[in-house]
C-alpha positions in Angstrom: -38.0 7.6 -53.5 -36.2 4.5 -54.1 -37.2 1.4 -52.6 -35.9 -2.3 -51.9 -37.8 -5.3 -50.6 -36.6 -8.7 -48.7 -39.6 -10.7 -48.4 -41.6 -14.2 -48.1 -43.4 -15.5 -51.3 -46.4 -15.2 -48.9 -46.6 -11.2 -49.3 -46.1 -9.8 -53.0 -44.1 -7.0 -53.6 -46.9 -4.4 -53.8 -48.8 -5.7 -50.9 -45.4 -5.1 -48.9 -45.0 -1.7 -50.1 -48.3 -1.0 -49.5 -47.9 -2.2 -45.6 -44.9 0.0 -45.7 -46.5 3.3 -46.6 -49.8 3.2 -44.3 -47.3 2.2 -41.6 -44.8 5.4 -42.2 -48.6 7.4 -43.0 -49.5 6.1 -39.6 -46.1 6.4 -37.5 -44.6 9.9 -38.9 -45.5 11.8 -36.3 -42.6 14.9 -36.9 -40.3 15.8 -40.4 -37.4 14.5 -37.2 -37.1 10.7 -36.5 -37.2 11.7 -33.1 -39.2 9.1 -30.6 -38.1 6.3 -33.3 -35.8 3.8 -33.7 -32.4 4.8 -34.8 -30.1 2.2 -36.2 -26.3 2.1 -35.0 -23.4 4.5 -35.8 -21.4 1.6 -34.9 -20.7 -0.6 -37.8 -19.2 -3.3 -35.9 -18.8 -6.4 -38.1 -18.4 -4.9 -41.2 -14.9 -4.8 -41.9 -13.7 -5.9 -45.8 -16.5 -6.1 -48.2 -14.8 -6.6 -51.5 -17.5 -6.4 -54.8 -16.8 -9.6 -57.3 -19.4 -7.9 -60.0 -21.5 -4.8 -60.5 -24.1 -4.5 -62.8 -24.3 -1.0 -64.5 -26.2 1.7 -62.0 -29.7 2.0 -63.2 -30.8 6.0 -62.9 -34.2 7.8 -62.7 -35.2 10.7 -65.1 -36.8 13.5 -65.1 -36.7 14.5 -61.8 -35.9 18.0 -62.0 -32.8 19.0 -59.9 -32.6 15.6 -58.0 -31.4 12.2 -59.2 -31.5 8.2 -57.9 -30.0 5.2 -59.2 -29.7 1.6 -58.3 -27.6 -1.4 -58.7 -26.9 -5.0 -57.9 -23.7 -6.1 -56.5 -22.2 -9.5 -56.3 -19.2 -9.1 -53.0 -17.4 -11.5 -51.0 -17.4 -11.6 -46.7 -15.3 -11.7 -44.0 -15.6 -15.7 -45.1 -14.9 -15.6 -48.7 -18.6 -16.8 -49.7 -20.2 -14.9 -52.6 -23.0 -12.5 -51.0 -25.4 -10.5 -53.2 -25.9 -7.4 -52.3 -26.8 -4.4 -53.7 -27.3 -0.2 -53.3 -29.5 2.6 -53.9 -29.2 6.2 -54.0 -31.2 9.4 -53.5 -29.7 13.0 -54.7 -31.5 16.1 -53.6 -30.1 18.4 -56.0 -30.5 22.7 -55.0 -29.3 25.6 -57.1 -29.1 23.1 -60.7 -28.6 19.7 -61.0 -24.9 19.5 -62.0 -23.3 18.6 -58.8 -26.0 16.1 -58.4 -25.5 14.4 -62.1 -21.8 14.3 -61.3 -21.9 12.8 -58.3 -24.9 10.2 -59.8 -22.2 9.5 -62.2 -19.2 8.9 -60.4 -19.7 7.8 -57.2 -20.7 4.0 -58.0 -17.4 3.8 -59.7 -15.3 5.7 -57.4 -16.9 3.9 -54.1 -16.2 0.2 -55.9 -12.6 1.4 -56.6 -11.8 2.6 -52.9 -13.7 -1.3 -51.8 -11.5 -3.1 -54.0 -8.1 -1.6 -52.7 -9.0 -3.1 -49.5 -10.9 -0.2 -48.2 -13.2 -0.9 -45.1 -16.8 0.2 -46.0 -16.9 2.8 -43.7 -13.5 4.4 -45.0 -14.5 3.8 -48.4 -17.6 6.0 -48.6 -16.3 9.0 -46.4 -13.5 8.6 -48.8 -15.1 8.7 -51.5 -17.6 11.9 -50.5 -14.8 13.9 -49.5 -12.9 13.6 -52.6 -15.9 14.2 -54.8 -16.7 17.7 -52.5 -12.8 18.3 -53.1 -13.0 17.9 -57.2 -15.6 20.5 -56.8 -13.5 22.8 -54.8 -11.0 22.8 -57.3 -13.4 23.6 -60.7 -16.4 26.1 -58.8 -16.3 27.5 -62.1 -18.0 24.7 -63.5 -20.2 23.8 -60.9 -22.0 25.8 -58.7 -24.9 24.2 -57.6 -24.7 21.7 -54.5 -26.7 17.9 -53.6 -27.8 15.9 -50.9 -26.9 12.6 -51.1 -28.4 9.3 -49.0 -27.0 5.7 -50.1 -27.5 2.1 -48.3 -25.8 -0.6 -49.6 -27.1 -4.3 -48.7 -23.8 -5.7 -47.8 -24.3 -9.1 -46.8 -26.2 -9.6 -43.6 -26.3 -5.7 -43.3 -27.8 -2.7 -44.1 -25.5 0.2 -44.1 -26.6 4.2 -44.8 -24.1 6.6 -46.1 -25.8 10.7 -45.9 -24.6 13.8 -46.5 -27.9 16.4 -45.8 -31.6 16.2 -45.3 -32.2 12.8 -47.4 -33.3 10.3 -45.5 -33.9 6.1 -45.1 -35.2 3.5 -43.2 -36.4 0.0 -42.7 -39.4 -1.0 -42.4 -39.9 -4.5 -41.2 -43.4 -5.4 -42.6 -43.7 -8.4 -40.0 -44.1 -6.9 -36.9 -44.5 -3.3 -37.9 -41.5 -1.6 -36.6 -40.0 1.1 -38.0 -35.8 2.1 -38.1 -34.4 5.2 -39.3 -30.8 4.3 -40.9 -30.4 8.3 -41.0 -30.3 11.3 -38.9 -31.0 14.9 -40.8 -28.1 17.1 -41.1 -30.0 20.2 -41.0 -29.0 23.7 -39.3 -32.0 23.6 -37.2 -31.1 20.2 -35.8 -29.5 21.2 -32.1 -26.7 18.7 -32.8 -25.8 19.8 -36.4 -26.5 23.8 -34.9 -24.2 23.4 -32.3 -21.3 21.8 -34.4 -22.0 24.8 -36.7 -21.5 27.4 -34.1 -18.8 26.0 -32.5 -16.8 26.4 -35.7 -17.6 30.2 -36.2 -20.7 29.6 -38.5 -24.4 31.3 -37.9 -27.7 29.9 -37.5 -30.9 32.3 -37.8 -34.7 30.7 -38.3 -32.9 27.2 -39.0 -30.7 27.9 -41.8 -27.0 29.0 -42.1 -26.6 32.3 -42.8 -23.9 33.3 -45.4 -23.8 36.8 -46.9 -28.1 37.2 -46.3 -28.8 33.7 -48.1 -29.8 30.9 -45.8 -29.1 27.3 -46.6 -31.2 24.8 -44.4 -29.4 21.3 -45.3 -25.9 21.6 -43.3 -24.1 18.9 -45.3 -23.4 19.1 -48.7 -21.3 18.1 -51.4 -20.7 20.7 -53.8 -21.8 24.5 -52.8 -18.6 26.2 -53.0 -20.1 29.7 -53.9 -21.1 29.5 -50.2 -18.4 27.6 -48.6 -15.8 29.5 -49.7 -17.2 32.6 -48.0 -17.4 30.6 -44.1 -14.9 28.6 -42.2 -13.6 25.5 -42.9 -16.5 22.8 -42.8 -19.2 24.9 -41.6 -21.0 23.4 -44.4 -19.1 20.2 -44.5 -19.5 17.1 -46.9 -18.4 14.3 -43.9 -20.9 11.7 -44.7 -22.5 10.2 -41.1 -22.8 6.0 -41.8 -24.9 4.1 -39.4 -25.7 0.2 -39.7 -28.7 -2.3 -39.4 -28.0 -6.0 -38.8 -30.6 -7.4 -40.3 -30.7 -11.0 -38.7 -32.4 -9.0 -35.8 -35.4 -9.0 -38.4 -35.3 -12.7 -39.3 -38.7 -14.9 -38.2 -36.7 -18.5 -38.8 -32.6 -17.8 -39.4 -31.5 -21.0 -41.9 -28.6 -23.0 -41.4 -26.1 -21.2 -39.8 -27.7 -18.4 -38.8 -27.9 -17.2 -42.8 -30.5 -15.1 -44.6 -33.3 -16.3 -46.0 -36.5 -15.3 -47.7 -38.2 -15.2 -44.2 -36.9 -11.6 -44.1 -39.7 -9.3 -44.8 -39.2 -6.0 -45.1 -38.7 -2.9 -46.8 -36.0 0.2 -47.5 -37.1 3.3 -48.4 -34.8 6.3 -49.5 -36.5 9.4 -50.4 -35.1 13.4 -50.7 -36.6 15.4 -47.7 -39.9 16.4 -49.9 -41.0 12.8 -49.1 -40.3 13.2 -45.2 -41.9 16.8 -45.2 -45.4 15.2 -47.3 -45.6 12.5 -44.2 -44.8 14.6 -41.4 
């Protein structure tokens, strides 16, 4: 699990992240964020987020088949002022971990390319997911394991989740203990993700798809080809869902302007579906 904190000088960093955890501890009442809040699908003001600077992604090791990294980002808004920002990134690798160290690899570079041609955020990350499950379509030879993959970026004023599978995020505003999911699970056993499935010839039996006997639970994958190849077209498909938090709806005193400041207090939390499953 990766985690990233806004918060007041009045609450360290491990009192806020201990808050955090007896509040999911306490609130989890299902592996589904069902009867919780769910943040937006509609990214409305976020257009053009261009990044100034990147620092180099900072990854996790020894983590078996799954893989995180984070990084800080200095962008520019919609008004041209300099806005740091930043994103972190959960891989739930399955079947080997070379999809997933591929992906770990590539994506900050490739999703920073696509935002500097102009790219809006939202087209810039389903951009960048597709071609990535495409390169891996084209050398199945090489790689035949498949990943998960859950990213939110802190662009300016918002938080903004990019997933592909069963990993997972949310908010956790430490201040007056709310809780917002910034994901849904793309899971065969989910009724929306089910009924996609089926209406595109795929099968669901005991909340996995089925493909030649094997069952595969998450229903959104990058990589996986062994198994795609075998089903129709996106049955398994790598579209990544994005959904957005404005976080000056979690600001005690907004400073001038209506601009962040330190009395945001709150924390993100990204973790692989082990995390959700250990709560639940």
């Amino acid at each position: 699990a990766l985690c990233f904190q806004a918060s007041t000088p009045k609450m360290p960093k491990k009192a806020a992240k201990k808050v955090a955890a007896d509040l999911l501890a306490n609130r989890l009442a299902s592996a589904a964020p069902s009867g919780l809040t769910l943040a937006s699908a509609e990214a409305s003001g976020i257009v053009h987020w261009a990044v100034r600077r990147a620092e180099r992604p900072k990854t996790c090791d020894n983590l078996g088949e799954d893989r995180c990294f984070d990084m800080t980002l200095r962008a520019v808004g919609e008004d041209g002022e300099d806005v740091e920002s930043g994103l972190v990134a959960v891989l739930d690798g399955h079947g080997g971990s070379d999809v997933a160290d591929f992906v770990a690899s590539i994506l900050p570079r490739l999703l920073l390319a696509l935002l500097a041609s102009g790219q809006d955020l939202h087209g810039a990350a389903s951009e960048a997911t597709l071609k990535l499950d495409a390169f891996f379509e084209q050398r199945q030879e090489e790689f035949k394991a498949g990943t998960c993959l859950n990213y939110t970026i802190l662009a300016g004023t918002w938080l903004c989740c990019v997933n592909v599978g069963d990993c997972r995020s949310c908010f956790v505003d430490i201040e007056d203990m709310t809780l917002t999911w910034l994901s849904r699970d793309h899971q065969a056993k989910e009724l929306t993700e089910r009924r996609r499935i089926e209406s595109l010839g795929g099968q669901v039996s005991e909340g996995c798809i089925l493909v030649d006997g094997i069952g595969l639970e998450p229903s959104r994958t990058l990589g996986d080809w062994d198994l795609k190849k075998k089903l129709p077209p996106d049955v398994i498909s790598a579209k990544p869902e994005l959904r957005a938090l404005d976080l000056r709806e979690h600001v005690s005193d907004k400073g001038a302007g209506g601009s962040l400041d330190t009395s945001i207090r709150g924390v993100l939390i990204t973790a692989s579906d082990g995390l959700w499953r250990h709560l639940a």
